[in-house]
N, C-alpha and C positions, 0 to 999 in steps of 0.2 A: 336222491339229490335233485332240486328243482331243476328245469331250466336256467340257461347262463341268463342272467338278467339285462335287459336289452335297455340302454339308457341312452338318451338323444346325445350323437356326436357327428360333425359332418366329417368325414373322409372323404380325402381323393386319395383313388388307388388306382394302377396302374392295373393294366387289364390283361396282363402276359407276366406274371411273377416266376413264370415258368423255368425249370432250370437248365433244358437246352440254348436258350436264347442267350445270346450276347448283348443285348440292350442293356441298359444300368441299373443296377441294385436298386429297386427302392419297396420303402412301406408304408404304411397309409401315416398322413402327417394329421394326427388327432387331435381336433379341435373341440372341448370338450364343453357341455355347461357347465357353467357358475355352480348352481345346486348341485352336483352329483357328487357323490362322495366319494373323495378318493380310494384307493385299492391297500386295504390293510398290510402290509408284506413286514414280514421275517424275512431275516438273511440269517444262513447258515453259514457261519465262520468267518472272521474280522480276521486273517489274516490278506496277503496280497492280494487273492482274489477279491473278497470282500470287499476291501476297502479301496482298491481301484478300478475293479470293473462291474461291478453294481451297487453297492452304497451311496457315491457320487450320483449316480441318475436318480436312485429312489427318490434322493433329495431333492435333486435339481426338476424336478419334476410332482410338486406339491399338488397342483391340481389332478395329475393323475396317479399319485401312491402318496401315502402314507409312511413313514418307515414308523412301525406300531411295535417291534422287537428286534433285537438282534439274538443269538446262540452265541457266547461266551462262555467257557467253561471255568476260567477263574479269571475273571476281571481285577484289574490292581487295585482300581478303585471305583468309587459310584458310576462312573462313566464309559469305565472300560477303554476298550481300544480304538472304541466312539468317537469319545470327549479327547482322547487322546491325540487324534488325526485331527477332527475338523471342527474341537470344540468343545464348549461346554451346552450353546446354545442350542449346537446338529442336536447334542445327545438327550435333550432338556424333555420329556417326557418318554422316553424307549427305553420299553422294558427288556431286563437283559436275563434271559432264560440262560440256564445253568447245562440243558440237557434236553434231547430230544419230545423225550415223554412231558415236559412241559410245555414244550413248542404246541404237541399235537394237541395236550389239553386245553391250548387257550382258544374259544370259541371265535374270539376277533378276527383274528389273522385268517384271510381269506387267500393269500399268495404265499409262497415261500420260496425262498430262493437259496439254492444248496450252492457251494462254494467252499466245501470241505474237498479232504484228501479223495481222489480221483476213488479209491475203492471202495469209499462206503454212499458214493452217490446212489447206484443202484436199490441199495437195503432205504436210504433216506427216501429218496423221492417213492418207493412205495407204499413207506410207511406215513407221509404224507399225503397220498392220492386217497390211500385207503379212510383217511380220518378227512377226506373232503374237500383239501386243500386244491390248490390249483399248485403248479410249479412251477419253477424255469430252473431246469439244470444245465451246471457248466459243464465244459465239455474236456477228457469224456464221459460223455452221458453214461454210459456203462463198460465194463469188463468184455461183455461177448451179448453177442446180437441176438440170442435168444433172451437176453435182460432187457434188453431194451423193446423186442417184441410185448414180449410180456407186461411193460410199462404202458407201452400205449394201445393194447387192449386194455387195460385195468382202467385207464384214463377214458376211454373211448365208452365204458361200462356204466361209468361215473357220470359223464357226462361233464366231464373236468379239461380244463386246458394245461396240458404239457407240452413242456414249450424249449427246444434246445437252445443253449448259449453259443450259437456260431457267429461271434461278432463281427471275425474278419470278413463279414461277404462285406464290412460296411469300412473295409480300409482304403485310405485314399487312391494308393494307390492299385488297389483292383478295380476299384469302381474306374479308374481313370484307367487300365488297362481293356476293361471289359468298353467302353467307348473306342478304341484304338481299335479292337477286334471286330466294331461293329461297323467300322470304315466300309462302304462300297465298295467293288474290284476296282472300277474305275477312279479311285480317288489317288492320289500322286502320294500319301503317305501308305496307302494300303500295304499291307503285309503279303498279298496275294493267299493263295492255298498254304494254309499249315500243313507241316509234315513232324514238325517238334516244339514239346511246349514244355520248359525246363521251370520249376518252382522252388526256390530252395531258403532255409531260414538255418544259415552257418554260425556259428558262434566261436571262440577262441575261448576255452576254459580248460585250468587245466587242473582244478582240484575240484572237489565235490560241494556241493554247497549247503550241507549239512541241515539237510531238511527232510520233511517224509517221502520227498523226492525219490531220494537215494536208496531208499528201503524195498527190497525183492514183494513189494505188495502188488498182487491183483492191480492191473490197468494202470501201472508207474511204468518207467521208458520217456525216452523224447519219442517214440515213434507213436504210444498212445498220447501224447504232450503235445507236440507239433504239427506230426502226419494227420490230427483229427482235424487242422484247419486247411492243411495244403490238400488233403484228399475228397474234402468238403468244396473248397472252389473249384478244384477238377470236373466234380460232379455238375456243377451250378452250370461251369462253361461248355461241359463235352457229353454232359452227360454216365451210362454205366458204360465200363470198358470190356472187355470182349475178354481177356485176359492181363496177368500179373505177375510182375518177377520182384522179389524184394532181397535184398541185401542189408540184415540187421545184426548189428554187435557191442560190442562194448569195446571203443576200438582204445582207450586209451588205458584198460587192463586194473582200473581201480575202485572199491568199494565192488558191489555184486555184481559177479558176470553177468546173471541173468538181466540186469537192469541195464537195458541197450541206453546209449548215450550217440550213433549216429546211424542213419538210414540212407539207401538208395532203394528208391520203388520206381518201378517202371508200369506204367501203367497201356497195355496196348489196344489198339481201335481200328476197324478197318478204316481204310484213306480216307477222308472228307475229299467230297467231292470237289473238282477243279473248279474254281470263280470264272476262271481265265487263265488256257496256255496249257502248259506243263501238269497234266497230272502224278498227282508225288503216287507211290505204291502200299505207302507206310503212313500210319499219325502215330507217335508216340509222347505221350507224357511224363517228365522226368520229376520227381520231387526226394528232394532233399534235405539234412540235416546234418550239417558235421559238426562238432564239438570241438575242432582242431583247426578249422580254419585261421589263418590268420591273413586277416585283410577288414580294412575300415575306410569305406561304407562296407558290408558283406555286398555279396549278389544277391539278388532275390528273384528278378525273371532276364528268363535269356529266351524270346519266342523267335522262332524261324519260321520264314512261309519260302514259295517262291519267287516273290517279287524282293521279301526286305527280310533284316533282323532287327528285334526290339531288344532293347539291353537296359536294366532296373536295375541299383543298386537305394541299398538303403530300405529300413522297414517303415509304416504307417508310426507316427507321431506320437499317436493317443494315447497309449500306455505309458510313455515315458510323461505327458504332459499331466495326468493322471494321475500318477506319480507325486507330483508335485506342488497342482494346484493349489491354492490357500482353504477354497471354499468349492463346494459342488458350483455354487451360483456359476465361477468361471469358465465352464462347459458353453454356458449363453452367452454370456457376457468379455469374453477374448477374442478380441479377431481376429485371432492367430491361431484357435483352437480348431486342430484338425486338416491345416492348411500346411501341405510339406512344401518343405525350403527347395527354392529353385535350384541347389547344386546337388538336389536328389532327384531331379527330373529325368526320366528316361531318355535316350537317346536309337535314332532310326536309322539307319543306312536301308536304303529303296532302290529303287532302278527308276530310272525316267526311260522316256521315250526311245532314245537313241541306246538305249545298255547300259548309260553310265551311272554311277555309284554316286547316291546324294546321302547325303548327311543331313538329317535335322535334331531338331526337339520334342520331343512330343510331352507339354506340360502337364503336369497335375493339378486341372485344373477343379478338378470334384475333393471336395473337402469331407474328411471322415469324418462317418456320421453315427458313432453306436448309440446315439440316442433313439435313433429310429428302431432300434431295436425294441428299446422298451416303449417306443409310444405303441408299437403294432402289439405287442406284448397286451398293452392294454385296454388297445381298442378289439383286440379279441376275447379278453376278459368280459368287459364291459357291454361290447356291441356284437359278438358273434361274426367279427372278421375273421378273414382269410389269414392263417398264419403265413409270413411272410418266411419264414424255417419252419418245415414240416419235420414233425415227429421222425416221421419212418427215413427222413432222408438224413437225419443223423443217426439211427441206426443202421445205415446202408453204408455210411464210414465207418462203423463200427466191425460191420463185415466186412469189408475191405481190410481193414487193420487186424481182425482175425488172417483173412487169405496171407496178409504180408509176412505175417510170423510163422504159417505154416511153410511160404515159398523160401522164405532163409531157411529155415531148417533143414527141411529137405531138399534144397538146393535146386529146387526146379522151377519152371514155369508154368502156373496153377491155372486151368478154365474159370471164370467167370460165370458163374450160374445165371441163367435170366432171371429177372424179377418175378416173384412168384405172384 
């Protein structure tokens, strides 16, 4: 395989993407030429995923991809579930491959984007790296972290970009928490020193949703489902954690036991150091998922330091707007896209000067952005950027979500291995 082909685009990129740092999510915003030709891409699988969290961008984003095919396996009609969503015009030259081995034979398609059931991502995305493809798999990327090692050697051999689908780093309201967190001690909202940082995505559901969800397969669970995004911004804010305790089951006793439906992971770190005052002795990270909540907005962050507490309810917009759009165009063109509603704004209780207990707001005022996903997506395609999601740190969620299943089980609390 050549060289990645290096085609004139300017980027600005932010010079610390690093994932200790609490600055704000960003990736290079790709300004591309007129001549260059956009990025061929296949998508694998036109259900939900497909059709709301990459097919929209492909489109929305003509100067830099192509959508050149979809993977349907029995289309209703000429257009599939294409024509179906957003069209006859979205679907008006994409070709709709029936089956893998056609995907792999068609020389065009220079990207592929997998979006199939969570267990055959691993056998896909090799079997495309191997035939030369580039990738973006959704997450999770794999079953167990030795598949995913394995992938990005394979890719790293190629000379191939694989590229994990962690979108939430681009949810409004992280990016608008990870500013909050990046407060100076001295600042009147500051949080002071963290000692706990709770993450939780609750649901209230009380029957199955009869999908391949549900099914006892390799990498199914909310805990591979959910915990692959809440252990993923862990990472991005805190870094690897020293040690782990996890608590996983199937608490509400229906369809397979094996197939957990809620989690409690504790994720432990020696104390960050004190800003100012009071050093805590403990940081602990809490993330969650229950299946039986019942509350509307859910919670989603409850951070504590020693000056204040942050309190989040309510999730990032995109998905549900996504959902519903008429056309990919409205991703650019809504100015409401990605901007959560003021009665979902977090709220602060701090200490001022004298002791006492202030209340404020702390707005959301960074707007979600998963399109930046696929511009860096493509400006590393194209231009040999900096992935903005590193391969190996979505296989390092992946090891994590191994440890979590091993600490339920066995009902202990697991070491942490260092990074090898």
């Amino acid at each position: 395989m050549p060289p990645l082909p290096r085609i004139a685009i300017s980027l600005k990129r932010k010079a610390d993407m690093g994932r200790s740092s609490t600055s704000t999510v960003s990736s290079p915003a790709a300004s591309f030429d007129l001549d260059m030709a956009p990025i061929k891409t296949c998508v694998l699988g036109v259900g939900l995923g497909g059709l709301t969290f990459h097919i929209p961008f492909v489109l929305a984003l003509p100067h830099l991809f192509k959508l050149h095919a979809v993977m349907e396996r029995n289309p209703a009609g000429p257009g599939g579930k294409l024509q179906e969503r957003f069209g006859e015009e979205a679907a008006r030259g994409v070709i709709i491959h029936r089956n893998i081995d056609a995907v792999l034979a068609d020389p065009e398609i220079e990207l592929v984007v997998i979006s199939t059931p969570s267990e055959t991502h691993y056998e896909l995305a090799k079997k495309c790296l191997q035939a030369g493809k580039h990738v973006l798999v959704d997450k999770p990327v794999t079953a167990r972290f030795s598949q995913a090692q394995e992938l990005g050697q394979l890719a790293k051999s190629k000379n191939l970009v694989l590229y994990p689908f962690q979108n939430r780093r681009w949810d409004s309201d992280f990016l608008t928490l990870r500013k909050l967190l990046d407060l100076p001690a001295d600042h009147p909202q500051s949080l002071g020193t963290l000692y706990e940082f709770e993450s939780r995505f609750d649901r209230f559901r009380t029957e199955l949703k009869g999908t391949w969800k549900d099914l006892p397969l390799e990498a199914n669970g909310l805990t591979y489902d959910l915990a692959a995004h809440t252990i993923d911004q862990a990472l991005v804010l805190f870094g690897r954690p020293a040690k782990i305790t996890a608590m996983i089951e199937n608490i509400r006793g229906i369809g397979h036991k094996q197939v957990d439906d809620c989690f409690t992971i504790f994720l432990h770190y020696p104390p960050l150091k004190a800003v100012v005052g009071l050093q805590p002795q403990s940081f602990t990270v809490i993330l969650r998922a229950h299946i039986l909540s019942v509350r509307s907005p859910q919670v989603r962050y409850v951070v504590r330091g020693t000056h204040g507490t942050y309190i989040k309810f309510g999730v990032d917009v995109q998905e549900d707007q996504l959902k519903v759009i008429p056309s990919p165009a409205a991703i650019a063109q809504k100015s409401d896209y990605g901007v959560e509603p003021e009665d979902l704004w977090g709220t602060l209780e701090t200490l001022d000067a004298q002791g006492n207990v202030v209340k404020s707001i702390w707005p959301s005022t960074e707007r979600g952005t998963y399109v930046k996903l696929f511009e860096n997506l493509a400006a590393v395609i194209r231009e040999g950027a900096e992935q903005a999601v590193k391969w190996e740190e979505s296989a390092e969620v992946i090891e994590l979500i191994e440890l979590a299943y091993q600490s339920a089980r066995e009902e202990r609390t697991l070491a942490v291995p260092p990074r090898s």
